[in-house]
MILUM-801298 format. One record per residue: residue in three letters; y, z, x of N, C-alpha, C in turn. Coordinates in steps of 0.2 Angstrom, whole numbers, plus 5000, padded with zeros to 4 digits. Example, Ala and Ser with C-alpha at 12.3 -4.5 7.8 and 13.67 -1.06 7.14 Angstrom:
<pts>
ALA497250395066497850395062498450395066/SER498950355064499550365068500050395064/
</pts>
This chain:
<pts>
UNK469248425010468848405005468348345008/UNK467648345006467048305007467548215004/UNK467448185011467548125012466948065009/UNK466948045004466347985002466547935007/UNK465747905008465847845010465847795009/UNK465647715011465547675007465247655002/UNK464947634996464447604993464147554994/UNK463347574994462947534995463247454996/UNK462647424998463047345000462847304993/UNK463447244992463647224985463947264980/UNK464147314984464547364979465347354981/UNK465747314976466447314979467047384974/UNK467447374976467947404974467947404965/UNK468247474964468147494956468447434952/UNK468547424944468847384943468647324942/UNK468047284943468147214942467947214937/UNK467547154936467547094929468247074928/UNK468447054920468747024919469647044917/UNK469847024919470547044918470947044925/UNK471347084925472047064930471647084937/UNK471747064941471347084949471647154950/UNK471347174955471047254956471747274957/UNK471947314955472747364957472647404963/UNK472147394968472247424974472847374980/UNK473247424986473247384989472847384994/UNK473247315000472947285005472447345008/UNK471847345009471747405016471347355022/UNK471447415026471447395033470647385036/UNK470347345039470047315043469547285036/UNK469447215038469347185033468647185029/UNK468547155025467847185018467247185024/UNK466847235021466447265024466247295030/UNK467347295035467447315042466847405041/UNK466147405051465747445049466247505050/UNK465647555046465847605049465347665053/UNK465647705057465147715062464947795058/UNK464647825054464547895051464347935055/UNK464647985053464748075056464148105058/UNK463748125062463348175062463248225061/UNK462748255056462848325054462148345053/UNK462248425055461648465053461748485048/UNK460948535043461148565038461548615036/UNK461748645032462348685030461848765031/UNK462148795036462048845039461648865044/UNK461548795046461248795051461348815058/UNK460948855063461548855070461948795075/UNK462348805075462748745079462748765088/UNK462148765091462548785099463048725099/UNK463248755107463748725108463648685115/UNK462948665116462948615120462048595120/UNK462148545120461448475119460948545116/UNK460948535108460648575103460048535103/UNK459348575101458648535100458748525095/UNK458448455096458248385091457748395087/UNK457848415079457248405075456848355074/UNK456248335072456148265067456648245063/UNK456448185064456948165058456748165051/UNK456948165045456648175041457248165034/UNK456948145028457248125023457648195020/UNK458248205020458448255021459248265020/UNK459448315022460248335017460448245024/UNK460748215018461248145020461748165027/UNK461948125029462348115037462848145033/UNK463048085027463948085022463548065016/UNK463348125011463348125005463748065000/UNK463448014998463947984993464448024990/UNK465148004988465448024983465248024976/UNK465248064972464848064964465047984960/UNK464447964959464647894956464647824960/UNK464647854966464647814971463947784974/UNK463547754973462447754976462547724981/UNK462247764985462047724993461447734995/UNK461047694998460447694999460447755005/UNK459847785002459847855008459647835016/UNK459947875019459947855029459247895029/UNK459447905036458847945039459047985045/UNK459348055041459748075045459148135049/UNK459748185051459148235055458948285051/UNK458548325051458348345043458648405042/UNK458648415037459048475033459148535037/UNK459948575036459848615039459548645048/UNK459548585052459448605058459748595063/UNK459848615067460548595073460748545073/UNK461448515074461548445073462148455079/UNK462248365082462548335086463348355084/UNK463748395088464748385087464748315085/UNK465348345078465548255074465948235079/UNK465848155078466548125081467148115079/UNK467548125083468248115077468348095072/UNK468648085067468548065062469348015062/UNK469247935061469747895063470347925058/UNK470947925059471847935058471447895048/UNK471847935046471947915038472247845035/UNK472047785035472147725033472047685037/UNK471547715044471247665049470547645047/UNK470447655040469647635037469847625031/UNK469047585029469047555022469247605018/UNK469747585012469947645005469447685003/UNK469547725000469147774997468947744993/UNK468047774996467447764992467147674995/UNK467347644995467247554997467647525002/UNK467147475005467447445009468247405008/UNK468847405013469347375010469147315009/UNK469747275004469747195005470547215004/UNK470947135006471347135002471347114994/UNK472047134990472047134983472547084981/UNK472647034975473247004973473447084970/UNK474347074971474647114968474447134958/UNK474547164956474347194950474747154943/UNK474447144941474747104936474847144928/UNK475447174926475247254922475147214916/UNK474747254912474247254906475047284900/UNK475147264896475647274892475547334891/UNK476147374889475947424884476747454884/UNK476847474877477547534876477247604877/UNK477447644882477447704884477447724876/UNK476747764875476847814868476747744863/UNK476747794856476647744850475747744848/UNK475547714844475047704841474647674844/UNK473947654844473547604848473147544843/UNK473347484841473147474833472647424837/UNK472147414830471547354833471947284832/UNK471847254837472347184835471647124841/UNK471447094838470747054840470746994843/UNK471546954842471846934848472146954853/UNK471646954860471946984866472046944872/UNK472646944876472946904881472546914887/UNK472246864889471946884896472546854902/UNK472546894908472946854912472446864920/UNK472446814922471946814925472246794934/UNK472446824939472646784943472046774949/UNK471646814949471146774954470346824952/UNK469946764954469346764952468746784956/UNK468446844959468246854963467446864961/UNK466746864963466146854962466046934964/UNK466247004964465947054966465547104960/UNK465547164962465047194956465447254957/UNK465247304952465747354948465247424954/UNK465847474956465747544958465447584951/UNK465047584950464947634944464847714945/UNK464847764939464947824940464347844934/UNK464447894934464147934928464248014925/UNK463848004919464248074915463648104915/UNK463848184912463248244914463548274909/UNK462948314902463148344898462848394896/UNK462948464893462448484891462648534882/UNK462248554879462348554872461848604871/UNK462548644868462148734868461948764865/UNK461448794867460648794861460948854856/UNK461448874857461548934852461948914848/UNK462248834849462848824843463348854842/UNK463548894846464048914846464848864850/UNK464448834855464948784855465248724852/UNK464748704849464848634843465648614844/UNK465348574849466148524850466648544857/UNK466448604858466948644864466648614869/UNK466348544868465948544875466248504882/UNK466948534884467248524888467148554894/UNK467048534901466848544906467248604909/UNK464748354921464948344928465248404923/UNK465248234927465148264926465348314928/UNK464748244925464748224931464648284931/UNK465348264931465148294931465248284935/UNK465848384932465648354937465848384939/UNK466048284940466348274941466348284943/UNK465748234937465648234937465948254939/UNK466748244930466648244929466448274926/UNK467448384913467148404917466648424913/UNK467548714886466948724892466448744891/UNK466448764890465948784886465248764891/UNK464748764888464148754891464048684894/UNK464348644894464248584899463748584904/UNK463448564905463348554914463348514916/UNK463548534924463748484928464448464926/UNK464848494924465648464922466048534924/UNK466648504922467348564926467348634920/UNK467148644915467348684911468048694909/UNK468248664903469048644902469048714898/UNK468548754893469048804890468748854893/UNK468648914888468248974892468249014884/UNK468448974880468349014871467449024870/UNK467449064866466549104866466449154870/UNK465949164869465649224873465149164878/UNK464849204884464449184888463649184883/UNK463349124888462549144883462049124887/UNK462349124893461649114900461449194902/UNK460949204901460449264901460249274906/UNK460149304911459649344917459249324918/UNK458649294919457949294920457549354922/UNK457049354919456649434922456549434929/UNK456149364932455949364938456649274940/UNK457049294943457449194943457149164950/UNK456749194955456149134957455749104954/UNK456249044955455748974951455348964954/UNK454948894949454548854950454648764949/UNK454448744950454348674950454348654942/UNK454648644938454348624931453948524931/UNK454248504933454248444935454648404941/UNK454248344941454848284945454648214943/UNK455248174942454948104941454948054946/UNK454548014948454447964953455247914953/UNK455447924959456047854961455947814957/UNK456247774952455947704950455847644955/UNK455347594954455547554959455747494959/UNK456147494964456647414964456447374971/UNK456247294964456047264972456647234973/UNK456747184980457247164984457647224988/UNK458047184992458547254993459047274990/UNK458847294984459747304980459547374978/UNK460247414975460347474972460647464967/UNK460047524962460247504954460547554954/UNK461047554948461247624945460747664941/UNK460647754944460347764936460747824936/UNK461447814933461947874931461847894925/UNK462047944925462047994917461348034915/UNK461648084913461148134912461148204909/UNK461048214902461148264896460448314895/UNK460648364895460348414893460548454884/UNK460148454880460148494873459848544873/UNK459448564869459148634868458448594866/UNK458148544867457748494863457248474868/UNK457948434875457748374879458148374884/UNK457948354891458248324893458248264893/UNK458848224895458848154897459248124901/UNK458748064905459148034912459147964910/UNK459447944913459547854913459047834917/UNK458647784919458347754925458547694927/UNK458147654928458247574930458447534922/UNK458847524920459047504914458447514907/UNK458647574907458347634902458747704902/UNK458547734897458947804896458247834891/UNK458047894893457347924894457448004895/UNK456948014887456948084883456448124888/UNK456548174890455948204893455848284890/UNK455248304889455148364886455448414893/UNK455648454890456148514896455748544901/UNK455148564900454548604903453948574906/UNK453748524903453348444903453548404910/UNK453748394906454248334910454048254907/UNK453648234901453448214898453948164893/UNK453748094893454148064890454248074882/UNK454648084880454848104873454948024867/UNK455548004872455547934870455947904875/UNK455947844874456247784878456647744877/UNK457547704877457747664874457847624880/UNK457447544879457547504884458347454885/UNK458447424890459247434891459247334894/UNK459447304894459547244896459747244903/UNK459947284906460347284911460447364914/UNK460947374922460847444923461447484918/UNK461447554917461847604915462347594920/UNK462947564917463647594923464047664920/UNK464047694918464247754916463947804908/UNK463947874909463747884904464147944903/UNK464347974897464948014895465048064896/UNK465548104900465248174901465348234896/UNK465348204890465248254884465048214876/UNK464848264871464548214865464948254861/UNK464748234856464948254851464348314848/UNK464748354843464048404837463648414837/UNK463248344834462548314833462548274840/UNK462348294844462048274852462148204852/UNK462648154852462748104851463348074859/UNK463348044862463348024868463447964869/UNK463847904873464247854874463947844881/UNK463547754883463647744887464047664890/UNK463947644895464247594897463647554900/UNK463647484897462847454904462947374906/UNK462747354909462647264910462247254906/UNK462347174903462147154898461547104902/UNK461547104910461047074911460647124916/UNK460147114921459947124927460247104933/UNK460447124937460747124944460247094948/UNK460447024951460046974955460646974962/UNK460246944967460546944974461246894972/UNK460946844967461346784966462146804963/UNK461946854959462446914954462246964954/UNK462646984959462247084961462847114955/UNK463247074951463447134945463547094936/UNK463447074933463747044926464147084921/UNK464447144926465047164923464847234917/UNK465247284915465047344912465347354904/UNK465247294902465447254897465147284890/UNK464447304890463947324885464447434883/UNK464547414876464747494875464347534869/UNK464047584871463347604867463547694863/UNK463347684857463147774858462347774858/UNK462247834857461447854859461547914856/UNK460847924851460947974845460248014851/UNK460448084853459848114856459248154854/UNK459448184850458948204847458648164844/UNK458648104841458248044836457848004843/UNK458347984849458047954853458247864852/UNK458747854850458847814847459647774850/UNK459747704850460147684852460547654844/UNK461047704843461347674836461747594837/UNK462147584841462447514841462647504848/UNK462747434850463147404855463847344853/UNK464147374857464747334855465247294861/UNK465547254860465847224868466747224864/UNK467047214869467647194868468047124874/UNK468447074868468347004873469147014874/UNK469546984881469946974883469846884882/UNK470146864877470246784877469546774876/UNK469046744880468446714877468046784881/UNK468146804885467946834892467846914889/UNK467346954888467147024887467447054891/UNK467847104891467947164898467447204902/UNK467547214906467247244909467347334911/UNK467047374908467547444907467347484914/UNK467947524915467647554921467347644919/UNK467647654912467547704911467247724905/UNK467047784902466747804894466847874893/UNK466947894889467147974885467047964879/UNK466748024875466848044869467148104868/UNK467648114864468248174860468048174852/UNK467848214849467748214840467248164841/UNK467448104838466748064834467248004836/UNK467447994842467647944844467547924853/UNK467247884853466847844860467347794863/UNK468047824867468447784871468247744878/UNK468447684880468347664886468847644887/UNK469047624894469847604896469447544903/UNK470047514905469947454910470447424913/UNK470547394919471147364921471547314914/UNK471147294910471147254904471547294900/UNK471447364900471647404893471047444890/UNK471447494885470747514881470547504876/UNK470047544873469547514865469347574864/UNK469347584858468947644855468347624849/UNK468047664848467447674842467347734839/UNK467147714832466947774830466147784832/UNK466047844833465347844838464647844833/UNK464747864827464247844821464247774819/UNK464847734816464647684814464647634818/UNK465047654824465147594827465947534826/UNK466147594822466947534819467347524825/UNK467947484828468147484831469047504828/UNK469147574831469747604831470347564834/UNK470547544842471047494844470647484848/UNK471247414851471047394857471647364862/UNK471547364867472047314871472447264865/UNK473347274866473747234863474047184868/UNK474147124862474547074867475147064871/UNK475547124867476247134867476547204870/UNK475847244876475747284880476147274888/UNK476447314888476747294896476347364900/UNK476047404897475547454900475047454900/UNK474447494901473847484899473447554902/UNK472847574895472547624899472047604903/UNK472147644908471647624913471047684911/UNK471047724907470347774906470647824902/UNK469947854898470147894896469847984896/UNK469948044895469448084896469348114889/UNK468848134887468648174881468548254881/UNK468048274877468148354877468448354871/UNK468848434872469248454865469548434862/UNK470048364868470548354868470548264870/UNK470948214867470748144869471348134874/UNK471148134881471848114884471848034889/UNK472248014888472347944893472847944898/UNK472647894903472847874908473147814909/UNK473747804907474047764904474647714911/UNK474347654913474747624920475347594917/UNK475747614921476647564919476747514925/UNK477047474928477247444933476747424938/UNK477247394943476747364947476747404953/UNK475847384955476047414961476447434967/UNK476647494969477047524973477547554968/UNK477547534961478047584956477847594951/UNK477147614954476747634947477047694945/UNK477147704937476947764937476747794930/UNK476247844930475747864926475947904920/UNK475747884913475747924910475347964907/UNK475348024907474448054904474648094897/UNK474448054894474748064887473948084882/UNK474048164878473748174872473848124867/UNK472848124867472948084859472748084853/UNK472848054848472248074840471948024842/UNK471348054843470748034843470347984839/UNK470647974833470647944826471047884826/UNK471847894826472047834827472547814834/UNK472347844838472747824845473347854848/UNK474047894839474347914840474447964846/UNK475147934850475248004854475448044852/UNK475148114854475348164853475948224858/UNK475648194864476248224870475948184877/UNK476448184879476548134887476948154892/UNK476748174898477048174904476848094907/UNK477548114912477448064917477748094920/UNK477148054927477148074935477548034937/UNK477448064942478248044947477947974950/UNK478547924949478347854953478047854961/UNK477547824959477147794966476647834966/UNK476447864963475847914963475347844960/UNK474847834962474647764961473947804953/UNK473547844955472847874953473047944952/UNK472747954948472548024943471848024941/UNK471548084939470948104936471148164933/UNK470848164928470748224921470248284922/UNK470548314924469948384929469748404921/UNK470148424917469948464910470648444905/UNK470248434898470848434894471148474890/UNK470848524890471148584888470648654889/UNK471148684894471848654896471848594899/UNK472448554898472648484902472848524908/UNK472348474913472348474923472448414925/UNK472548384928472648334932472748334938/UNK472248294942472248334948472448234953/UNK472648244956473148154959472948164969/UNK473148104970473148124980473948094980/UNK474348144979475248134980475248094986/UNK475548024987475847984994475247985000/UNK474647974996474047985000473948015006/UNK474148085002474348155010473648205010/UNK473348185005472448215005472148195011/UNK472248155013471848125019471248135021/UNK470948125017470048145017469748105013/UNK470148055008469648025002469448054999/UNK469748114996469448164992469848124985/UNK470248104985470748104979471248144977/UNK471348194980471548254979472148284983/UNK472748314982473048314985473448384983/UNK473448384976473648424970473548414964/UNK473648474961473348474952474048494948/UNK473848454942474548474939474148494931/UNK474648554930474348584925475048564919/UNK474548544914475248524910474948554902/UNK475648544898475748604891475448524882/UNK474748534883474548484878475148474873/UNK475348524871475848524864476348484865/UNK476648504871477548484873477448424879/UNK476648404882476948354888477148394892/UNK477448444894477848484898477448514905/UNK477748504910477248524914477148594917/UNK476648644919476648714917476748734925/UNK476348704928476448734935475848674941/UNK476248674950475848624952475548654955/UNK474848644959474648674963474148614969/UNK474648644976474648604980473748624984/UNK473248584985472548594986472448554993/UNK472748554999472548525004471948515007/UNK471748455008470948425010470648475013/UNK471248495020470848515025470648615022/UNK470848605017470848715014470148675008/UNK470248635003469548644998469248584997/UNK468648574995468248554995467948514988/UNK468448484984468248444978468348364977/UNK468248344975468448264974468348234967/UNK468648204967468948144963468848084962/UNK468648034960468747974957469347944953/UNK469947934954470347934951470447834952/UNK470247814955470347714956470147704950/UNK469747704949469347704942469147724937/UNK468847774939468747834932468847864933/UNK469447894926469647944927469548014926/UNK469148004925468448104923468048084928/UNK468148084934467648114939467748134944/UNK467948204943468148264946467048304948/UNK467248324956466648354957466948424959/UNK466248464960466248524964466948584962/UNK467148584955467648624952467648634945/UNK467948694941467948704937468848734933/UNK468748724927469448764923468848794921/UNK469348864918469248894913469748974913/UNK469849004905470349074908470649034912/UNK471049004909471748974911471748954917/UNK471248954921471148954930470748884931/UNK471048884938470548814942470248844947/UNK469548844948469248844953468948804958/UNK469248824966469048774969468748804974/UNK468448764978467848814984468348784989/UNK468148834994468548825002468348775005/UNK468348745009467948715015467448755017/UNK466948745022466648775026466948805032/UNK466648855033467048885041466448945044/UNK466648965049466549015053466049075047/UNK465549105049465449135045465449205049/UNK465049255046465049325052464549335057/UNK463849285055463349285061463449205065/UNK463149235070463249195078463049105072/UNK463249065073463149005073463348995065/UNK463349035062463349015053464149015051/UNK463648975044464648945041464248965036/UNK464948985030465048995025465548965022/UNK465948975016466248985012466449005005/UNK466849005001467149054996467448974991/UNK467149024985467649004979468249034976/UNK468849014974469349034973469549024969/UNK470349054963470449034958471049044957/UNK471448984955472248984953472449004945/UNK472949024945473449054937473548994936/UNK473448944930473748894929474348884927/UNK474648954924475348964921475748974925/UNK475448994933476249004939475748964945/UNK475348934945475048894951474648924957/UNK474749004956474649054962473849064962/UNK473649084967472949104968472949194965/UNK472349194963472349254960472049314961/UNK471949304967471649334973470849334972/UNK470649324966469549314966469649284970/UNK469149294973468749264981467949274979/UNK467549214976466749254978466549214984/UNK466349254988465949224994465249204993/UNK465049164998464449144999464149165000/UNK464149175008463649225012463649185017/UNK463549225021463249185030462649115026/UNK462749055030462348995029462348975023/UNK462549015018462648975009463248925009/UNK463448895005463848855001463848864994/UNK464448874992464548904984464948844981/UNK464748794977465048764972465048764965/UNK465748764962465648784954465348714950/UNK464948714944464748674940464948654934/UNK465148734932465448744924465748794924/UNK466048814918465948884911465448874908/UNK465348964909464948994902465349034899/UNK465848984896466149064890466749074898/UNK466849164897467349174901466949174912/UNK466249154910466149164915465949104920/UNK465949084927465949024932465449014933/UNK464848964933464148944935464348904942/UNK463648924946464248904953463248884956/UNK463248814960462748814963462948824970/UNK462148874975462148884982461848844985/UNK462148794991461648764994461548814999/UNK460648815000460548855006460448835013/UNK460348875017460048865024459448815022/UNK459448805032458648755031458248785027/UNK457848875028457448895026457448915022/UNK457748905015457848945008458048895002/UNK457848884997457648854990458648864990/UNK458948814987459748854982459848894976/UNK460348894977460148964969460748944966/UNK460648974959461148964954461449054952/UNK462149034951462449114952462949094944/UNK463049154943463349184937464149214940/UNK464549204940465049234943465449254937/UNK465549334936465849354931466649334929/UNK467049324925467549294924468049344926/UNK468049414926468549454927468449494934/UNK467749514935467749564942467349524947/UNK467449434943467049414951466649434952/UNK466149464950465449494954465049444953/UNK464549434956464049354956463549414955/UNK463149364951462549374947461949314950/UNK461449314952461149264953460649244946/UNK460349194946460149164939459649114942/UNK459649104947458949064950458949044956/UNK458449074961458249054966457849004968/UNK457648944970457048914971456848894978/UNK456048864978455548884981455748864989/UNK455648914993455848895001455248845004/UNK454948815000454048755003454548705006/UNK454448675012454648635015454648575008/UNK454248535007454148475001454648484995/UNK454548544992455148554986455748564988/UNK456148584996456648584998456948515002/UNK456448485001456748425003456948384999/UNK456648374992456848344987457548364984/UNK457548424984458148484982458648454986/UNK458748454992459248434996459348365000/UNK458948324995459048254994459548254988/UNK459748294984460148294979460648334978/UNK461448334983461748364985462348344978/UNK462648444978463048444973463848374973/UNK463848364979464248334983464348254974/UNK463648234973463548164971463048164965/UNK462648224966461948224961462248234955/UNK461748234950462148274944461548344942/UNK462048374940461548454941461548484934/UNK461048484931461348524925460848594924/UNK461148654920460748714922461148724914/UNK460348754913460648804906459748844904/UNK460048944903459448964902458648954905/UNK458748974912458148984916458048894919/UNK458248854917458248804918458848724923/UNK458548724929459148674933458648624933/UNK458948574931459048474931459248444935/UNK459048414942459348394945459148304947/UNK459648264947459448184945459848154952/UNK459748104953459948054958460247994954/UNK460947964956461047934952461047834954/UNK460547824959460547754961459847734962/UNK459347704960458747684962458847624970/UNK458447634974458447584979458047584983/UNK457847524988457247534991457747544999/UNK458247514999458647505005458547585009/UNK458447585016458447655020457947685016/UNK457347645016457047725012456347745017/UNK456347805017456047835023455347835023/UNK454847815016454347795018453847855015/UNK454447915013454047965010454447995002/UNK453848004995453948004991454748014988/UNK455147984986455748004982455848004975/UNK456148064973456148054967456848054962/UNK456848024958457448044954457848104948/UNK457048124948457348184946456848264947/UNK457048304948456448374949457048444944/UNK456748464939456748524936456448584938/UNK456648634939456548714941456548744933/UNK456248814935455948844929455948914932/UNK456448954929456449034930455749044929/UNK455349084931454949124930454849184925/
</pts>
């Protein structure tokens, strides 16, 4: 599985603001020990095997792809797709910073109250406990949604999104595809070589810092992306501002699903990010009405005098969850009412929560080294639990791949060994809490990742659906002289076994899943140097892949394109149309030639 790497600089470990210090432990080599990054050509590119010609350098597929949610100012690698240098070893697993950011050490974890199970009631006096004080900034992520022009999904908008996952069935994009109820409603194109619909310009940031600009929703209406602390309507074909809500500070997350009435939850700073304060915390909690254009309310939640800081956001029904080392809070996402929040008399606390069909949390008990996780269904309405598994102690992190069906995908004894977060998925029975079957996913066989430190809906590069998990293999050997491939694959969630589907890439493609349509897998290809990516339709029963969109092989348009890898980007495709956005504005590494943050394609 694809290893992220550090985030940008002033970017500390997930978690902060206010409340108990970070639940991670100690890691090795101390805050911001360098690291030396891996070399690499493009994907399908030929590999000889001794001193390969050196292209121009050029703004181009990334050395190491951020992790999704993760912003790193772009390198200046060697350009897409073209012969690259043999990697260097890659150092022994815990001999580098923790997954995602540089290590530091952490004060041990101080547990947030809570009784396993029970109700979650609004109670407005909360207990801050505070053991040490640190000056960093928050890892942010973001959500990717989409909302289906046929209405037929109204509410199945279960998967990024991320999208993703980011992140994750309906029509979503950019997310896991949690159900597979409906019919498919992505159509053919007569001719699916696109074209260019639009692009937007990078925003610009002066100094050297990196903004976030995560989140990113498509409707049947609009699309819309976050910017530099803004979120921004654009006409679909245009590319034309439709409307603007201006923001006081950056976007740190945005939901990877709405509700009905295109209705969506974000997380922001309530100020701008200075060298002085490169973070003031993800404290600000918003819905956003999309079709009106509109920012219905903002609301904060305080630990003693002190707001929280949330690491995460989802919407389930008509309620807008966030979770935090603090605890969680909910809202009704129309009025804005406040449903619970962090109690005093908690000895657990949800650390996140996932939406969709289904409201599920991620509920921490104990201290570290005996944590252990409860992921418990819930009513959406008043808290009540509905069913709960718990994992096996010492499993520190979990993430919510899809909630119905309930996935949960964890890195068991941190034996993933790649910083994927992933180790195995555990497919579990919403009704009973009971768990249905595990399925063991080793780094070095597939190719997905997780954000489970933090937030926990951000799963990339996979999907559910027809009771299955879809994961893509690694890259490997392909059948002509120098090329690699890859395949998609798919597990029985009720006996854990692979099911024998296999869709292949092809010699120099890369196949990853982005969603469901219905009973069928939407799967993006990264191509060779010399070829546009394509979007493929993979039928849910005979596996046949259908293509749905090619785009343009023009050096310039393929550069943009693979500046924005499925690895980190958010991607969303529905009906002749892919959306593809970058999720961090920055001047840091930037190579001097136009970048942009977002470029849409148009079947022809």
């Amino acid at each position: 599985m694809t290893q992220p790497p550090p985030p940008p600089p002033n970017q500390p470990p997930p978690g902060g603001g206010f409340g108990p210090p970070q639940d991670q432990p100690p890691q090795q080599g101390g805050f911001g020990a360098p690291q030396q990054p891996a070399q690499q050509g493009g994907f399908g590119a030929p590999q000889p095997p001794q001193q390969p010609p050196q292209p121009p350098q050029g703004y181009g597929y990334p050395q190491q792809p951020p992790a999704y949610g993760y912003p790193q100012a772009p390198q200046q690698p060697q350009g897409y797709g073209y012969p690259g240098q043999p990697q260097p070893p890659t150092p022994p697993y815990g001999q580098q910073p923790g997954y995602g950011y540089p290590g530091q050490p952490s004060m041990p974890m101080q547990p947030q109250p809570g009784q396993p199970g029970g109700g979650r009631k609004f109670n407005a006096q909360l207990v801050i406990i505070v053991a040490a004080v640190v000056a960093i900034t928050l890892i942010i992520g973001g959500g990717v949604w989409y909302a289906s022009s046929s209405g037929e999904d109204s509410g199945k908008d279960d998967t990024a999104s991320s999208s993703g996952g980011t992140g994750g069935g309906g029509d979503k994009g950019g997310d896991t595809g949690g159900t597979s109820s409906g019919k498919a409603t992505e159509k053919v194109p007569a001719d699916p070589n696109s074209e260019v619909l639009f692009q937007v310009p990078a925003p610009e940031v002066k100094e050297d810092r990196t903004i976030p600009t995560v989140g990113s929703w498509l409707t049947d209406k609009v699309y819309v992306k976050s910017g530099v602390a803004e979120v921004v309507g654009y006409d679909l074909d245009k590319g034309t501002e439709l409307w603007t809500i201006k923001l006081p500070g950056p976007v740190c997350q945005g939901s990877n699903h709405a509700t009905e009435d295109n209705k969506v939850a974000i997380t922001y700073q309530p100020q701008m990010p200075t060298k002085a304060t490169p973070s003031h915390g993800c404290s600000q909690v918003a819905a956003i009405d999309l079709d009106a254009g509109e920012k219905l309310w903002t609301k904060t939640v305080e630990s003693g005098t002190d707001p929280i800081s949330f690491d995460n956001v989802t919407v389930s029904a008509s309620t807008v969850a966030v979770g935090s080392t603090s605890g969680g809070a909910a809202f009704d996402i129309a009025t804005g009412d406040q449903l619970w929040a962090p109690k005093p008399t908690d000895t657990c606390y949800d650390a996140g929560y996932a939406g969709g069909p289904k409201l599920v949390a991620v509920r921490k008990c104990g201290q570290y080294g005996e944590r252990q996780l409860h992921i418990q269904t819930i009513d959406p309405k008043s808290g009540k639990v509905i069913s709960e598994y718990k994992m096996d102690q010492g499993i520190e992190y979990a993430s919510v791949v899809s909630t119905e069906p309930l996935v949960v995908a964890a890195d068991v004894g941190d034996s993933a060994g790649d910083g994927s977060g992933i180790s195995d998925f555990f497919a579990i029975d919403n009704k009973t809490g009971k768990l249905r079957s595990r399925i063991s996913a080793p780094g070095e066989e597939y190719n997905a990742t997780c954000d489970g430190i933090s937030k926990v809906e951000e799963c990339r590069l996979l999907a559910v659906g027809n009771d299955r998990l879809y994961l893509p293999t690694e890259k490997h050997d392909g059948t002509g002289e120098y090329s690699d491939t890859n395949e998609v694959v798919s597990f029985d969630l009720a006996t854990g076994k692979q099911t024998g589907q296999r869709a292949d890439a092809g010699d120099d493609y890369e196949l990853v899943p982005l969603r469901m349509d219905g009973p069928n897998l939407i799967a993006y290809k990264r191509g060779p140097y010399d070829k546009g990516g394509q979007v493929v339709s993979i039928d849910g029963g005979s596996f046949k892949e259908t293509k749905l969109m090619e785009n343009p092989a023009t050096e310039s348009v393929m550069d943009v394109e693979r500046s924005m890898l499925p690895d980190y980007a958010e991607i969303l495709y529905s009906q002749g149309r892919l959306f593809m956005s970058d999720v961090f504005a920055s001047e840091l590494g930037s190579t001097g030639e136009e970048e942009y943050l977002v470029i849409g394609f148009g079947a022809k």
